[in-house]
C-alpha positions as CSV (number, residue, x, y, z in Angstrom):
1,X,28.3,17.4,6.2
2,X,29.4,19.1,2.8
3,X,25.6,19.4,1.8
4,X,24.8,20.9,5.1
5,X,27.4,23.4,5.0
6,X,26.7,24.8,1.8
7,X,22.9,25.0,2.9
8,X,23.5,26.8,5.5
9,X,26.6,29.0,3.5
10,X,23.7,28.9,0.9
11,X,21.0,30.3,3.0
12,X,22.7,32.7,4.9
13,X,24.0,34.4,1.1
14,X,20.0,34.5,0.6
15,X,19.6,36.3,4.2
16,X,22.0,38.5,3.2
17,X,21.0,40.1,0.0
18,X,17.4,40.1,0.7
19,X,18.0,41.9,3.6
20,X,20.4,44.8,1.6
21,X,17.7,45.1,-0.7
22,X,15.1,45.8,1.6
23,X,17.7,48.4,2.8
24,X,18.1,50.0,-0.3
25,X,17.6,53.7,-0.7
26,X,15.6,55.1,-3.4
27,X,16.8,58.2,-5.3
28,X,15.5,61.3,-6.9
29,X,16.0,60.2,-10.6
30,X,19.1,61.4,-12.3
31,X,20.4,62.7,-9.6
32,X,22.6,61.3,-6.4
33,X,19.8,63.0,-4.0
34,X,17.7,60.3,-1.7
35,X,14.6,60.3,-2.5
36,X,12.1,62.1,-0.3
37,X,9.5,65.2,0.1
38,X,12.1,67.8,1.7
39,X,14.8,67.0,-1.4
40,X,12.1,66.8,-4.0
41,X,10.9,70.0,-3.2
42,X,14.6,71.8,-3.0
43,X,15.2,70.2,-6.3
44,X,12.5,71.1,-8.0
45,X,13.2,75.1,-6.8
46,X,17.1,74.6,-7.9
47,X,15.4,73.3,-11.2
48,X,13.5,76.8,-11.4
49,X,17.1,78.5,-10.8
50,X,18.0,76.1,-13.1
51,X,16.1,77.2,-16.3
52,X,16.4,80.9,-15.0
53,X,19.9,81.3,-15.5
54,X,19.0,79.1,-19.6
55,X,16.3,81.5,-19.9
56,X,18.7,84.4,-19.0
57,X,15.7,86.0,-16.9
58,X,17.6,88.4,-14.7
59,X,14.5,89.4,-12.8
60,X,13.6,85.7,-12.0
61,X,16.7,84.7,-10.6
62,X,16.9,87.7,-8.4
63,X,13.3,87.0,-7.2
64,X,15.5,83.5,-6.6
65,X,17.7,85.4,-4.4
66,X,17.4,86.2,-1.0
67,X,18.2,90.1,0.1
68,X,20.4,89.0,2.1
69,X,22.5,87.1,-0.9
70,X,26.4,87.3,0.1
71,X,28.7,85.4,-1.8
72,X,32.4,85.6,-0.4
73,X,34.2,84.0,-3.3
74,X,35.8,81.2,-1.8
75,X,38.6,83.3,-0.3
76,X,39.9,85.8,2.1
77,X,39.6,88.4,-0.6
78,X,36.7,91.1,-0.1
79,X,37.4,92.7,-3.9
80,X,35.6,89.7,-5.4
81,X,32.8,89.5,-2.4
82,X,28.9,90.4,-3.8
83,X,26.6,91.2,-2.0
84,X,22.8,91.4,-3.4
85,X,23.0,94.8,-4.7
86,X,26.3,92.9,-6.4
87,X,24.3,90.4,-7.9
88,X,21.9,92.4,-9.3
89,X,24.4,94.7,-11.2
90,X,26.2,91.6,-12.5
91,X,23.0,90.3,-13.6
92,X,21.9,93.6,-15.6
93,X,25.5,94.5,-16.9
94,X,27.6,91.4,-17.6
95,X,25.5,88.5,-17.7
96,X,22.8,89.8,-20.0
97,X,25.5,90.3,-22.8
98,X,25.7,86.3,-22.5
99,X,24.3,85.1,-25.9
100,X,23.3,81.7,-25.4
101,X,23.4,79.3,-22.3
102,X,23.1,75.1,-21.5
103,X,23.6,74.8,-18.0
104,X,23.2,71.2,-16.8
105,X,23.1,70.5,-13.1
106,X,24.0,66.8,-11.5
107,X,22.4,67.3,-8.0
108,X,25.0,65.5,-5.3
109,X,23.7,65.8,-2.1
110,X,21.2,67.8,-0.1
111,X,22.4,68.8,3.6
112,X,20.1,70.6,6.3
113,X,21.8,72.2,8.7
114,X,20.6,73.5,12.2
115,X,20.9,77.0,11.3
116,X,18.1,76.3,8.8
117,X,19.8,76.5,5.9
118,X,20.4,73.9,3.0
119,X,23.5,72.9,1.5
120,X,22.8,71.6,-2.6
121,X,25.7,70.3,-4.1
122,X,26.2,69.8,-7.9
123,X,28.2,69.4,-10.2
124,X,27.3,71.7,-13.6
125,X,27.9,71.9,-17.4
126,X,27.7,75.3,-18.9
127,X,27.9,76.1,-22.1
128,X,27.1,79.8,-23.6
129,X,28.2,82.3,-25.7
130,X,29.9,85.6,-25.1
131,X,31.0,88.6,-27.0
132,X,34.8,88.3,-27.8
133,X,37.7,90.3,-29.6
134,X,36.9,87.9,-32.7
135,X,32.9,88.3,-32.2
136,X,31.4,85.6,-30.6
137,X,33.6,82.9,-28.4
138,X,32.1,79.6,-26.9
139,X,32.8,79.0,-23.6
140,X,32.8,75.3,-22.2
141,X,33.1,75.1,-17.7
142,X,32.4,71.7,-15.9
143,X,32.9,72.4,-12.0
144,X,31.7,71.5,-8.3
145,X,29.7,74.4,-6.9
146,X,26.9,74.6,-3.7
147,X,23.9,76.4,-3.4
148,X,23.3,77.9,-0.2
149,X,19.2,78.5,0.5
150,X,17.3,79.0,3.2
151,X,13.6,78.0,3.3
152,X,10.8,81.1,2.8
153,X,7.5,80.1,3.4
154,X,6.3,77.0,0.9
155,X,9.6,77.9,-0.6
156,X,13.1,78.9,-0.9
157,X,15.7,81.7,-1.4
158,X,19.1,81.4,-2.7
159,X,21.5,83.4,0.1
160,X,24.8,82.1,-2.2
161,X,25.9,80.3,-4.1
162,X,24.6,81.9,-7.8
């Protein structure tokens, strides 16, 4: 009765984990994004955002961004609100002093929403240089931040989130 038991204990283990591996999801490598044709290709236009913002190429990433760009700042605050006229003067006063920039991006999770836009959630590492009182000061930020994009044409455009 023992033997039997364990068989069957034995056998239904097997059932089990053959049947959560044929369950298992693949994922977009090194990152936490299921693997599919609608994440792939969002990934691979927050990868161009990606280098843009490396590459410091200000006219890139506001061909990234959509004209109707708002970013709200997280709060109820309208002083720190920017528009895409915002962005762009950011991008041409302040951010073009940056000296040198490593900005890794750990994708989290890709959301569609009915509205037709798409939630990207990451996690970053940026590392770049800025003028300081004492010349040049390294500046080291991990955080959580989304992209907000909406889909134009065979691609995408970036309403917040930069």
């Amino acid at each position: 009765m023992r033997k039997l038991v364990s068989i069957v204990v034995l056998s239904l283990a097997s059932a089990v984990s053959f049947g959560a591996a044929g369950c298992s999801k693949s994922y977009i490598p090194n990152t936490d994004v299921e693997d599919s044709s609608e994440n792939k290709k969002v990934i691979t236009f927050c990868e161009e955002y990606r280098h843009a913002v490396e590459d410091k190429d200000v006219g890139r990433l506001l061909k990234l961004a959509s004209p109707r760009y708002y970013e709200d700042g997280g709060n109820t605050n309208p002083e720190d609100d920017i528009d895409f006229d915002g962005l762009k003067d950011y991008l041409t006063s302040t951010f073009v002093k940056t000296q040198t920039i490593r900005y890794e991006i750990r994708y989290r999770r890709v959301t569609f929403n009915e509205n037709k836009k798409i939630y990207i959630e990451y996690t970053y590492s940026a590392s770049y240089r800025i003028p300081g009182l004492k010349g040049e000061e390294w500046k080291h930020t991990v955080a959580d931040n989304r992209l907000e994009n909406v889909a134009d044409g065979d691609s995408f455009k970036i309403l917040a989130g930069m």
